[in-house]
VOGU-860086 format. One record per residue: x, y, z of N, C-alpha, C, O in turn. Coordinates in steps of 0.1 Angstrom, whole numbers, padded with zeros to 4 digits, always signed. Layout:
XYZXYZXYZXYZ;...
// end
This chain:
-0450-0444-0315-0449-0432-0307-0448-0420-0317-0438-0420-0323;-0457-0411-0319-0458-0395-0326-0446-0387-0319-0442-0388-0307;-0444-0380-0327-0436-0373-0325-0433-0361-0316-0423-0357-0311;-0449-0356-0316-0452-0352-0300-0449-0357-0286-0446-0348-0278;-0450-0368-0281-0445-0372-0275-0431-0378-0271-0427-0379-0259;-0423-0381-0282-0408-0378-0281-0403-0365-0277-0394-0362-0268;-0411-0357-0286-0406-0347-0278-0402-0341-0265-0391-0337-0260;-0417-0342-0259-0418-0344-0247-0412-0354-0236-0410-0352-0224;-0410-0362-0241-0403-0370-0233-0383-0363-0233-0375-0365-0223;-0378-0357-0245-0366-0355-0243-0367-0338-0240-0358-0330-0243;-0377-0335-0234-0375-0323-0224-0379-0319-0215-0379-0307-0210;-0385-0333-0209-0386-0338-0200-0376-0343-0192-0376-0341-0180;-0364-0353-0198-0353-0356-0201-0342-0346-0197-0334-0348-0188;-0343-0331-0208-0333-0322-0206-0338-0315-0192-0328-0313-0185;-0350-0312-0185-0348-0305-0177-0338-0308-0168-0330-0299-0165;-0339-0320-0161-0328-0318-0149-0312-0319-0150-0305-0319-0140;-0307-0320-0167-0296-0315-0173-0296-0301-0173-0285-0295-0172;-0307-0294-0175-0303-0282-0181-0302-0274-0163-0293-0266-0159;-0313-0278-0156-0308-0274-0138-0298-0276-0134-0292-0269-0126;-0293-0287-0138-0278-0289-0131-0272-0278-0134-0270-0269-0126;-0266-0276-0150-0256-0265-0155-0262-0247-0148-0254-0238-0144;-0280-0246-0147-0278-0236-0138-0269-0235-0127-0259-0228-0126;-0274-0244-0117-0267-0246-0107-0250-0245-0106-0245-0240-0096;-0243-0251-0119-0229-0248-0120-0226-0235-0125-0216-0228-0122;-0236-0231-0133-0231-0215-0134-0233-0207-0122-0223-0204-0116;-0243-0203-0118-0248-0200-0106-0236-0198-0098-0231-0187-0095;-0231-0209-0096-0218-0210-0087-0204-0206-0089-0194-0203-0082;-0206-0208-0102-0190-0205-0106-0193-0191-0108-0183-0184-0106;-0206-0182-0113-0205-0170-0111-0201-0164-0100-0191-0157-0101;-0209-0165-0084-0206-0162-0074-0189-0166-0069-0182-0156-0065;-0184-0177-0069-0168-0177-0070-0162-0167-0075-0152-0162-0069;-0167-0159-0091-0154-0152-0096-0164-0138-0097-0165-0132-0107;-0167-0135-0090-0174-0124-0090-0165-0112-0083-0162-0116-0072;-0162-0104-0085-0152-0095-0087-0155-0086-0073-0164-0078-0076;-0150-0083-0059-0156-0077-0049-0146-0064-0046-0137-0068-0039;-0145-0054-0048-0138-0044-0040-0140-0037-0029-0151-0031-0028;-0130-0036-0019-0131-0039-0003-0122-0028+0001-0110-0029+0001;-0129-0017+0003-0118-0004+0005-0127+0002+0020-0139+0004+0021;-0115+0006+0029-0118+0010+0041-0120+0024+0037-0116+0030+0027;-0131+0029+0051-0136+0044+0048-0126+0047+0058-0121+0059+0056;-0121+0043+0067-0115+0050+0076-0097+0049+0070-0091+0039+0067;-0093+0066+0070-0083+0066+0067-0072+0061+0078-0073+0064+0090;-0059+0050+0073-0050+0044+0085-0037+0055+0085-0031+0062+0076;-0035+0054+0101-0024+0062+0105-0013+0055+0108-0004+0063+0108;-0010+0043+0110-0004+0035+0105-0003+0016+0104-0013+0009+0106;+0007+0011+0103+0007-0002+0100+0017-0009+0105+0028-0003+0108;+0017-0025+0106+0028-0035+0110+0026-0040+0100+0016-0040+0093;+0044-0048+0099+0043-0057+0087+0053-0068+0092+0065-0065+0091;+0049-0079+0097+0055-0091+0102+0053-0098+0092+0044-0099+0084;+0068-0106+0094+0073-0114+0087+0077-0127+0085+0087-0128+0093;+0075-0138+0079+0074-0152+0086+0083-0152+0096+0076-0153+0106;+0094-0151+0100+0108-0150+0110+0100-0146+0123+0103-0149+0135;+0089-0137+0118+0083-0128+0133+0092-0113+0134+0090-0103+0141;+0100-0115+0123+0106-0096+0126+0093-0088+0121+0085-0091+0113;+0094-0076+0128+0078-0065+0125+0091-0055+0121+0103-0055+0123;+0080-0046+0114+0084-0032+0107+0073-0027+0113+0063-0033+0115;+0075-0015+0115+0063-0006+0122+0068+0006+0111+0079+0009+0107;+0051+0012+0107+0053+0024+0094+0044+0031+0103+0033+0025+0106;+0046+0044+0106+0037+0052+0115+0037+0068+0113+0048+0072+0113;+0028+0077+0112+0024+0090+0111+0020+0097+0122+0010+0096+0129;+0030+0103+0122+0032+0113+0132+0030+0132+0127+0039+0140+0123;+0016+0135+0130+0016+0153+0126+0014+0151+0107+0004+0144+0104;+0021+0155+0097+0019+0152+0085+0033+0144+0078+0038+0147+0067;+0039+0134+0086+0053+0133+0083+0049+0114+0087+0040+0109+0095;+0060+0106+0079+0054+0090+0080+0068+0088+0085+0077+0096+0083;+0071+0074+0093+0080+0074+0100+0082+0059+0101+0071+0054+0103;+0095+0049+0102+0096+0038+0105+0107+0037+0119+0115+0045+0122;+0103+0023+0126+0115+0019+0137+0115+0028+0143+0112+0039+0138;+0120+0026+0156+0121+0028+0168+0130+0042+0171+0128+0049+0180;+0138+0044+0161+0146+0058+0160+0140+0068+0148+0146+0077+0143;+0125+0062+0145+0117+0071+0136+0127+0078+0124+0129+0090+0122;+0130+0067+0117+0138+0067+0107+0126+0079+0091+0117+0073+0087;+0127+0085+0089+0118+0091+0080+0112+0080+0066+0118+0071+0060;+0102+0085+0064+0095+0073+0052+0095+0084+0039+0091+0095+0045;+0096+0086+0029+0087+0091+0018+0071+0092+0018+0065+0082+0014;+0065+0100+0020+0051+0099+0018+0045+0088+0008+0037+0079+0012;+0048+0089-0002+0046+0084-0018+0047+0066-0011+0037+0059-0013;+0058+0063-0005+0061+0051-0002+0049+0048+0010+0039+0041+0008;+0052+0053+0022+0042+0049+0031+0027+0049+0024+0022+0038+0026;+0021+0058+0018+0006+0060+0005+0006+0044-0002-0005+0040-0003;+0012+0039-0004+0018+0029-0013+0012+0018-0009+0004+0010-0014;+0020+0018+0007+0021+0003+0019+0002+0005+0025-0006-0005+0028;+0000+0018+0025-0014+0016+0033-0025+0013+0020-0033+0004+0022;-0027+0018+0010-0036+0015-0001-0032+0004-0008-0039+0003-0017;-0020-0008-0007-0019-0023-0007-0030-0030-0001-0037-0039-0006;-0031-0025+0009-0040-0034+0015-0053-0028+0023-0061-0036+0029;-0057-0012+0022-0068-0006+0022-0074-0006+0015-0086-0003+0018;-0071-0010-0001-0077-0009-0009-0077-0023-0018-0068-0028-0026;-0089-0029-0016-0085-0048-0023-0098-0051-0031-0110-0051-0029;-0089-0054-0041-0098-0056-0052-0099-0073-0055-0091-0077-0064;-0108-0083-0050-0112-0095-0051-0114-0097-0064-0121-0090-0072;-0105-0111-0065-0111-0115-0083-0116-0130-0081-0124-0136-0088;-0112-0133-0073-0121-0148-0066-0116-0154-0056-0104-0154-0053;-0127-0161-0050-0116-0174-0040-0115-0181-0050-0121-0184-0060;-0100-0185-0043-0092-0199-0054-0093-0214-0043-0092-0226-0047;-0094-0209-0029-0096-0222-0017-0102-0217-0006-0105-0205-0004;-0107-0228+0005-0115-0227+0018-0103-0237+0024-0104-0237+0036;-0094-0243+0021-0092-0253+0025-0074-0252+0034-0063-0253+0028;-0075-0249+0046-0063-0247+0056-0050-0257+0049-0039-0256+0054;-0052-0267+0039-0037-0274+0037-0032-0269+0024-0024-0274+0017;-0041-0255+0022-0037-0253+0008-0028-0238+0010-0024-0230+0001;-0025-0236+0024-0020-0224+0024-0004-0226+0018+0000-0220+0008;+0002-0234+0024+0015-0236+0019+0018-0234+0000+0027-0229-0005;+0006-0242-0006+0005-0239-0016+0004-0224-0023+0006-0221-0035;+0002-0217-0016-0003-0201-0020+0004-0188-0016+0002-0176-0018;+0016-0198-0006+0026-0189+0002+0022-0179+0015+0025-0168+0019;+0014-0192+0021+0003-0183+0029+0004-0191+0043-0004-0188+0052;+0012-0200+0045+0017-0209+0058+0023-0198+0070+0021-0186+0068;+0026-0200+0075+0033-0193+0084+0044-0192+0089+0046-0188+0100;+0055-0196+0078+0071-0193+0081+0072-0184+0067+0080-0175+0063;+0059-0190+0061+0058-0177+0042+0053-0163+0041+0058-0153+0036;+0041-0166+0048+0031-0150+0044+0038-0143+0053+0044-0147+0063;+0035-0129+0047+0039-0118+0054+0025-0111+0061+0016-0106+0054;+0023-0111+0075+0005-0105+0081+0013-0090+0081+0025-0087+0084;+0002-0082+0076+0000-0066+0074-0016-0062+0081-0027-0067+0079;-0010-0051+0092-0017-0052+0102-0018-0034+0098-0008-0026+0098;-0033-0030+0095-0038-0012+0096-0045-0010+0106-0055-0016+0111;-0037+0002+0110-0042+0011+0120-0048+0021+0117-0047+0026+0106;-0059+0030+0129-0057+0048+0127-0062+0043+0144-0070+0035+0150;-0050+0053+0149-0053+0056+0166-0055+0041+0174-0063+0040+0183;-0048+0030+0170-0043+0020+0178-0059+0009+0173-0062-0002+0178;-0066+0016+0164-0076+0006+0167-0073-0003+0149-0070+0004+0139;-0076-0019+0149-0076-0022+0142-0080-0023+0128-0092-0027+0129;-0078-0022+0114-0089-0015+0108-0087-0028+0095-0092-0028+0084;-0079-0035+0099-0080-0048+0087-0064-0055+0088-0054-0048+0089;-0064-0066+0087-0054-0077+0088-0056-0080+0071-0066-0081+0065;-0040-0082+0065-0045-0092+0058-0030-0100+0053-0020-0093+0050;-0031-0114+0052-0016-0125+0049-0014-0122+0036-0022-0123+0027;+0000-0116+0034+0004-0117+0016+0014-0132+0014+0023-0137+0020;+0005-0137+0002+0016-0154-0001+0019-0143-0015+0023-0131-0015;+0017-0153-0024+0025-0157-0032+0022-0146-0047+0010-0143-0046;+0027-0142-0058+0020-0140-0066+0016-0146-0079+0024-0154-0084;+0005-0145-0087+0002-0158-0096+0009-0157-0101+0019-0150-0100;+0007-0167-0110+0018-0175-0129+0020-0160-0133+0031-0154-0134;+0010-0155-0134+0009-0142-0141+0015-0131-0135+0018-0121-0143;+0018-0129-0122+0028-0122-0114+0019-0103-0114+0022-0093-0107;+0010-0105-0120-0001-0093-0116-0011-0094-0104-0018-0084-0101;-0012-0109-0097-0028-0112-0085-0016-0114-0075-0004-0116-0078;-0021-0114-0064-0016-0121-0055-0027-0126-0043-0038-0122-0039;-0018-0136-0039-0030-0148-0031-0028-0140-0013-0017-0137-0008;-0041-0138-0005-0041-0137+0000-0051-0141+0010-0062-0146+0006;-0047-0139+0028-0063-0143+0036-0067-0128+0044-0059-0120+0049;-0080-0127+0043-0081-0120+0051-0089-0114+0063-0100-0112+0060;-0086-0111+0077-0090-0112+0086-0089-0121+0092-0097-0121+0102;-0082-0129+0090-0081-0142+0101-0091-0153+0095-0095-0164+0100;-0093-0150+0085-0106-0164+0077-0098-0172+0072-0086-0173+0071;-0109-0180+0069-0099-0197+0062-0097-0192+0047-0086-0192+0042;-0108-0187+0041-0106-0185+0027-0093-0174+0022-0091-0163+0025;-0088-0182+0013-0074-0180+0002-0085-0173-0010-0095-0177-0015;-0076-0158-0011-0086-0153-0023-0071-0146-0035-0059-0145-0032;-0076-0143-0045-0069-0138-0054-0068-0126-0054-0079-0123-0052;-0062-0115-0055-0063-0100-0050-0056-0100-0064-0048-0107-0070;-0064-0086-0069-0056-0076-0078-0043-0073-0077-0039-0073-0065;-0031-0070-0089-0022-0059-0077-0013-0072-0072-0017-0082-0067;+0001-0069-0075+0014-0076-0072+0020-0073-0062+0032-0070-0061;+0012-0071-0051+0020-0068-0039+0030-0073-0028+0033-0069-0017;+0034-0083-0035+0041-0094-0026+0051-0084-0022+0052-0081-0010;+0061-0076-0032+0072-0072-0033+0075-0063-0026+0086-0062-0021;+0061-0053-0022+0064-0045-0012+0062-0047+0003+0063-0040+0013;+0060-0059+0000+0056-0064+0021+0072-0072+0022+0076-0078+0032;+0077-0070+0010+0093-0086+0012+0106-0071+0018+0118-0074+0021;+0102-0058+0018+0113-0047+0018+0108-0047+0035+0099-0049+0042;+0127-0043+0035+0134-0049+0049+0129-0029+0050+0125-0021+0041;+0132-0028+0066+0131-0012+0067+0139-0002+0065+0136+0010+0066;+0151-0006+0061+0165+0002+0051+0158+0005+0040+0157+0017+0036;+0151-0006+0034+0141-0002+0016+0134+0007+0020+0141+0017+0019;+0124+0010+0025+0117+0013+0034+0116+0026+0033+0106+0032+0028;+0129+0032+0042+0132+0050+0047+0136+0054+0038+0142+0049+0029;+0133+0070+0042+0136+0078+0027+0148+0079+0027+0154+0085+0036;+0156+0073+0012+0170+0077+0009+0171+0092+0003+0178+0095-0008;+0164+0101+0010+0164+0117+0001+0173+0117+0017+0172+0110+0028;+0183+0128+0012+0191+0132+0022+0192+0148+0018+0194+0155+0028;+0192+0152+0009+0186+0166+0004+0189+0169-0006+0197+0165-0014;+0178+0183-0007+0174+0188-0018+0170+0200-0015+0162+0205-0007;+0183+0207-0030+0184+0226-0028+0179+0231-0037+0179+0225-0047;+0175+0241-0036+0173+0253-0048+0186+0260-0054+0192+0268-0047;+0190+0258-0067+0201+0256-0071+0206+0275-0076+0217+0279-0076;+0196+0281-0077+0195+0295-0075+0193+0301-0069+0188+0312-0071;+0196+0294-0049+0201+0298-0035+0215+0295-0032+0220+0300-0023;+0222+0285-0041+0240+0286-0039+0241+0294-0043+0236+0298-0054;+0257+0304-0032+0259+0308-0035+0276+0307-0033+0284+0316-0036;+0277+0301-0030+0297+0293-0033+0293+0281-0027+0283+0276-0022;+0307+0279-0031+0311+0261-0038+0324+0258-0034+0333+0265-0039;+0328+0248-0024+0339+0245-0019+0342+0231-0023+0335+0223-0017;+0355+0223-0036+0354+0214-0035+0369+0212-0031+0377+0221-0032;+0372+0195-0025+0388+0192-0018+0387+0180-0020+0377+0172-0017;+0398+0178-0026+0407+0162-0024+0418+0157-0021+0426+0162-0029;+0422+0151-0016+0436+0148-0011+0448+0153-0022+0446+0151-0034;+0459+0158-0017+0470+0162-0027+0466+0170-0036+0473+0172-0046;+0453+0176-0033+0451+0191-0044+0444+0200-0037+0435+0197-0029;+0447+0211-0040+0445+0228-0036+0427+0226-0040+0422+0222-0050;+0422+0232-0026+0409+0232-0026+0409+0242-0040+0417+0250-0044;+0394+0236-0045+0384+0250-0055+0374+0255-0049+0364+0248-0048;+0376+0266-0046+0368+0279-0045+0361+0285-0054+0367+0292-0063;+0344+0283-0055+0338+0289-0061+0326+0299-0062+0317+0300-0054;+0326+0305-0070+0315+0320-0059+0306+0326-0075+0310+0329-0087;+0296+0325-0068+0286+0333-0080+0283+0347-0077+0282+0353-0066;+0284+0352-0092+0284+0367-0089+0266+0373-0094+0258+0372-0103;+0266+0379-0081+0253+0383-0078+0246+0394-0090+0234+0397-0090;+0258+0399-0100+0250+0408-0107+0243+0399-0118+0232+0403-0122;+0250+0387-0124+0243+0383-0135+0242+0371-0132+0240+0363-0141;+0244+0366-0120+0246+0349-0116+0252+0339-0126+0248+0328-0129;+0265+0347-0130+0279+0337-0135+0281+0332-0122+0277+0334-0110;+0291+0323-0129+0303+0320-0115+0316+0325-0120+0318+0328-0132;+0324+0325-0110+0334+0330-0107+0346+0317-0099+0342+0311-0089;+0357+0315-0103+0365+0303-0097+0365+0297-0111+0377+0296-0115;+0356+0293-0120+0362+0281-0134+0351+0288-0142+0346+0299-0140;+0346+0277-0155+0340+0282-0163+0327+0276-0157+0324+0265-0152;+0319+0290-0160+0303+0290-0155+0297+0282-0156+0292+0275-0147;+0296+0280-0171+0288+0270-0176+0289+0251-0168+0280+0243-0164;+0303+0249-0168+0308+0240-0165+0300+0235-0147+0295+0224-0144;+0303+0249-0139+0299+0251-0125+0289+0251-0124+0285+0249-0112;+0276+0255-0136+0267+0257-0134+0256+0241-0135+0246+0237-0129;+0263+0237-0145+0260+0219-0146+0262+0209-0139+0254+0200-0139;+0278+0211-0127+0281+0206-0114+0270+0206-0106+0266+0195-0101;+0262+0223-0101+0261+0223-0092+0241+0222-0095+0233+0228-0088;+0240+0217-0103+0225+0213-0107+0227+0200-0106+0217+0194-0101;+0238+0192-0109+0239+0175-0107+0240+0175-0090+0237+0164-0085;+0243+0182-0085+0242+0178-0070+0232+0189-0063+0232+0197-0053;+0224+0186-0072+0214+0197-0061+0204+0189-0052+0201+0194-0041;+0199+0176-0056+0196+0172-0052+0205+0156-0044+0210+0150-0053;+0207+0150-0034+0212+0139-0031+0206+0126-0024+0204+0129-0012;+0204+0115-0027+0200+0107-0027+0210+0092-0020+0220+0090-0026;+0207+0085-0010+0213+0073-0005+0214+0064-0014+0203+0066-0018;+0219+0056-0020+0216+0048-0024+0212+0034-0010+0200+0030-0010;+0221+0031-0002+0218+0028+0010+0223+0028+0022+0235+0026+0024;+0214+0031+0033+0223+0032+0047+0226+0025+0053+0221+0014+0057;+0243+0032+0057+0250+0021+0061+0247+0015+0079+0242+0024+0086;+0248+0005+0084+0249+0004+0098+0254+0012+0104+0263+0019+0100;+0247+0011+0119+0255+0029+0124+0263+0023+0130+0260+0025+0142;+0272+0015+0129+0285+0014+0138+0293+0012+0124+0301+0003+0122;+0290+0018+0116+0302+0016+0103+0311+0026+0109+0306+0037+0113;+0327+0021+0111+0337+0030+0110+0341+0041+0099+0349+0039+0090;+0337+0052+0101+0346+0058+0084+0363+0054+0085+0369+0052+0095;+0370+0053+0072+0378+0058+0069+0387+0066+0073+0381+0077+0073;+0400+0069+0077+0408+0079+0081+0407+0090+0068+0404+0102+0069;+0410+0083+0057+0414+0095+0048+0398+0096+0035+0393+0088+0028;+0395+0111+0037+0384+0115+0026+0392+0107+0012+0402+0101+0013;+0382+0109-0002+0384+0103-0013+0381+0118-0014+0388+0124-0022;+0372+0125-0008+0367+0141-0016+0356+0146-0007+0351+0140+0002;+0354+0155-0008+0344+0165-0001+0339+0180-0007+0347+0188-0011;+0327+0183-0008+0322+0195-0013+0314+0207+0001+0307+0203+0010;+0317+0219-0003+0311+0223+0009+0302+0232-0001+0306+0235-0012;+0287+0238+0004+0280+0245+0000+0272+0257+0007+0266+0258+0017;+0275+0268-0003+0266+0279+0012+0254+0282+0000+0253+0285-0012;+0246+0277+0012+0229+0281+0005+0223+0288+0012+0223+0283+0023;+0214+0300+0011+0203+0300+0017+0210+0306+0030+0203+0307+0040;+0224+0311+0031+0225+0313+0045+0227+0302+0053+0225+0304+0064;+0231+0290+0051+0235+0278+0056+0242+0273+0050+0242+0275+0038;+0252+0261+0056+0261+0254+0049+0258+0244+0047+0250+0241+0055;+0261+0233+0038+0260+0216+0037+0275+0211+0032+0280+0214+0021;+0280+0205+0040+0294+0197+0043+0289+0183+0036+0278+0179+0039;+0297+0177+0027+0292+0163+0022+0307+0157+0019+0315+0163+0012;+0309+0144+0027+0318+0139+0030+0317+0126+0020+0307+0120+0020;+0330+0122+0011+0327+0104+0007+0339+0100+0011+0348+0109+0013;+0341+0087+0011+0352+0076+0013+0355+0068+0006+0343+0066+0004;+0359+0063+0001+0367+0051-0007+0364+0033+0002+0370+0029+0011;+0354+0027-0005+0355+0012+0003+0365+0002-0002+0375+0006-0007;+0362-0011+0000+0365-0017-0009+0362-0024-0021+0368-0030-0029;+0348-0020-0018+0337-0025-0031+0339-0009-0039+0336+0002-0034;+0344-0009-0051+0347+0002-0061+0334+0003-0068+0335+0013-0076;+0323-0003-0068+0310+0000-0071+0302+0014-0062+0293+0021-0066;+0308+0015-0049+0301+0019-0041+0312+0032-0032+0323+0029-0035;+0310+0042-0025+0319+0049-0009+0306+0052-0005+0295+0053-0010;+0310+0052+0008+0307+0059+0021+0310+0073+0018+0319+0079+0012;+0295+0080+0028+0294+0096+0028+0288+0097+0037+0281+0088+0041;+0290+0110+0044+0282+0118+0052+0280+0128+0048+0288+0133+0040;+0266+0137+0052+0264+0150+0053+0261+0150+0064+0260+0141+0072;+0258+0166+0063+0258+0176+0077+0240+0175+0077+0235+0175+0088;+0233+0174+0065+0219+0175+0066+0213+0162+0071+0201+0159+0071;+0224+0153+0076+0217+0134+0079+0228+0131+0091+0240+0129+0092;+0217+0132+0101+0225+0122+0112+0233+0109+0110+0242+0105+0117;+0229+0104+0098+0233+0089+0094+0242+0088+0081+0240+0094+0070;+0250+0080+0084+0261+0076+0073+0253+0063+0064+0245+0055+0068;+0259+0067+0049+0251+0062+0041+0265+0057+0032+0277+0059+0033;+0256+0051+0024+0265+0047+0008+0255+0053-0005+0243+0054-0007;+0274+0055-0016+0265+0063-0025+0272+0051-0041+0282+0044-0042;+0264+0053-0047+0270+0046-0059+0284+0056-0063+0288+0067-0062;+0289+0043-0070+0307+0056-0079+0301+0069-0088+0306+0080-0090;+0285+0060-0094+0286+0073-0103+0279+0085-0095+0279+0097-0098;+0275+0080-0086+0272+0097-0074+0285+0101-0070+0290+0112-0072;+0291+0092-0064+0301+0099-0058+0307+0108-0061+0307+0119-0057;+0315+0100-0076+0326+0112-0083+0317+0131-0082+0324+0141-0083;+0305+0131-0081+0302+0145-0081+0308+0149-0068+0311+0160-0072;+0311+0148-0059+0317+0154-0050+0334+0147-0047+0338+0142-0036;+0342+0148-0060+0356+0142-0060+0361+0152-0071+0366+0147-0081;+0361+0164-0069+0363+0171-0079+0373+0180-0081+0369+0190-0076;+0385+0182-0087+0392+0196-0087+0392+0207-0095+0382+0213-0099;+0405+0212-0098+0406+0226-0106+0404+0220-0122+0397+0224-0131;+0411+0212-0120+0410+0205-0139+0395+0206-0145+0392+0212-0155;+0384+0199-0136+0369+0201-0140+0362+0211-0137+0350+0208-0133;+0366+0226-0139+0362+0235-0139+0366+0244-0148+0361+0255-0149;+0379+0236-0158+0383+0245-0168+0377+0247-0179+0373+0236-0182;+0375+0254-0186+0370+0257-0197+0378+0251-0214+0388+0254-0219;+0367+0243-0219+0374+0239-0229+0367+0245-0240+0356+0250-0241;+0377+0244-0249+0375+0251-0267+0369+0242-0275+0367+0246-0287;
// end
């Protein structure tokens, strides 16, 4: 046999080796082929049920985002957050077709969390969050009601797992610190401080300026850390309280003493709702004459 003809015969041979591996690339291309899946229609809002079956409802009302039934307020930034999770999906492959592999992927139905977008009551995309990879950057998801388990860009598990307390905006307010213009602080067994800025050169007046002037920039703005149940009882006796005139208005901010020393209870006048603040918020509103003196 010449050598010509061996030849031929082993590529003859290779062809239907070398079709097969088309065939396997071919396919394993289309599997990991990379699909991004972003709605044109902007959502007005969304549900987020939970294996248990508890829903969170996140909804926009006018230019303002809102959760639960007593339209608890959202942060923009956060609601922007929850709808571009899942308006915006960036496919890195299917990983299954196969319904017994959901449990595997956190995608069964006491596991996944279904996230349901709206604009004006009409549907605009479903999609199940399981689990997230080894790598804790994809997470596995289905979507639309299909069999197929796909890999999604983007660690989103974490924000569909926040209860609707996470949720609402813990901003309870925020001043312009060069519209106070007195400063009332009180605590039990000490003579309130009275404090007042003087309009010709915006010192203060009551302790040392500087001192007051640093106080009242640490509490310019206030923050929950979390809200409390509304049938929390306060306290008989304050721990402290600050009063503020800004702007032609007052803000009253009340704390309490629990029993967790990590943490008091507070109200303001700017929040229908009683909250909890960390100790190290607190002490800003637990203040007397001593921390306004002026040291050498």
């Amino acid at each position: 046999m010449n050598m010509i003809k061996v030849r031929k015969i082993i590529l003859l041979a290779l062809i239907p080796v070398l079709l097969f591996i088309f065939i396997l690339q071919t396919a394993t291309g289309n599997r990991t082929t990379v699909r991004y899946l972003t709605l044109t229609e902007e959502a007005d809002s969304l549900t987020i049920t939970k294996g248990d079956g508890k829903e969170i409802k996140v909804f926009k009302e006018g230019e303002n985002w809102f959760t639960g039934d007593k339209k608890y307020p959202v942060d923009e930034s956060t609601a922007n957050n929850l709808v571009n999770d899942v308006a915006s999906l960036k496919i890195l492959e299917t990983v299954s077709s196969s319904q017994s592999d959901k449990a595997r992927y956190g995608l069964d139905e006491t596991a996944a969390v279904t996230v349901c977008l709206y604009k004006e009551d009409k549907l605009l995309r479903t999609v199940q969050v399981g689990k997230t990879s080894p790598t804790t950057q994809q997470t596995y998801i289905t979507l639309d009601g299909g069999k197929d388990i796909y890999l999604s860009s983007g660690a989103i598990t974490s924000d569909f797992a926040k209860t609707e307390d996470d949720i609402r905006s813990k901003n309870v307010y925020t001043i312009d610190t060069t519209k106070v213009t007195a400063a009332t602080a009180e605590t039990p067994g000490n003579q309130p401080v009275s404090l007042f800025r003087n309009t010709e050169d915006n010192s203060w007046l009551g302790g040392d300026s500087s001192k007051v002037s640093t106080w009242i920039s640490n509490i310019s703005t206030l923050k929950a850390q979390s809200w409390a149940p509304e049938s929390t009882v306060l306290p008989e006796e304050e721990a402290g309280s600050v009063k503020l005139s800004v702007d032609g208005k007052t803000i009253d901010i009340h704390v309490f003493k629990t029993e967790d020393e990590s943490k008091y209870l507070a109200t303001c006048s700017e929040s229908p709702y009683t909250f909890y603040l960390s100790s190290y918020s607190a002490i800003n509103f637990i203040k007397t004459a001593t921390d306004f003196i002026a040291t050498e």
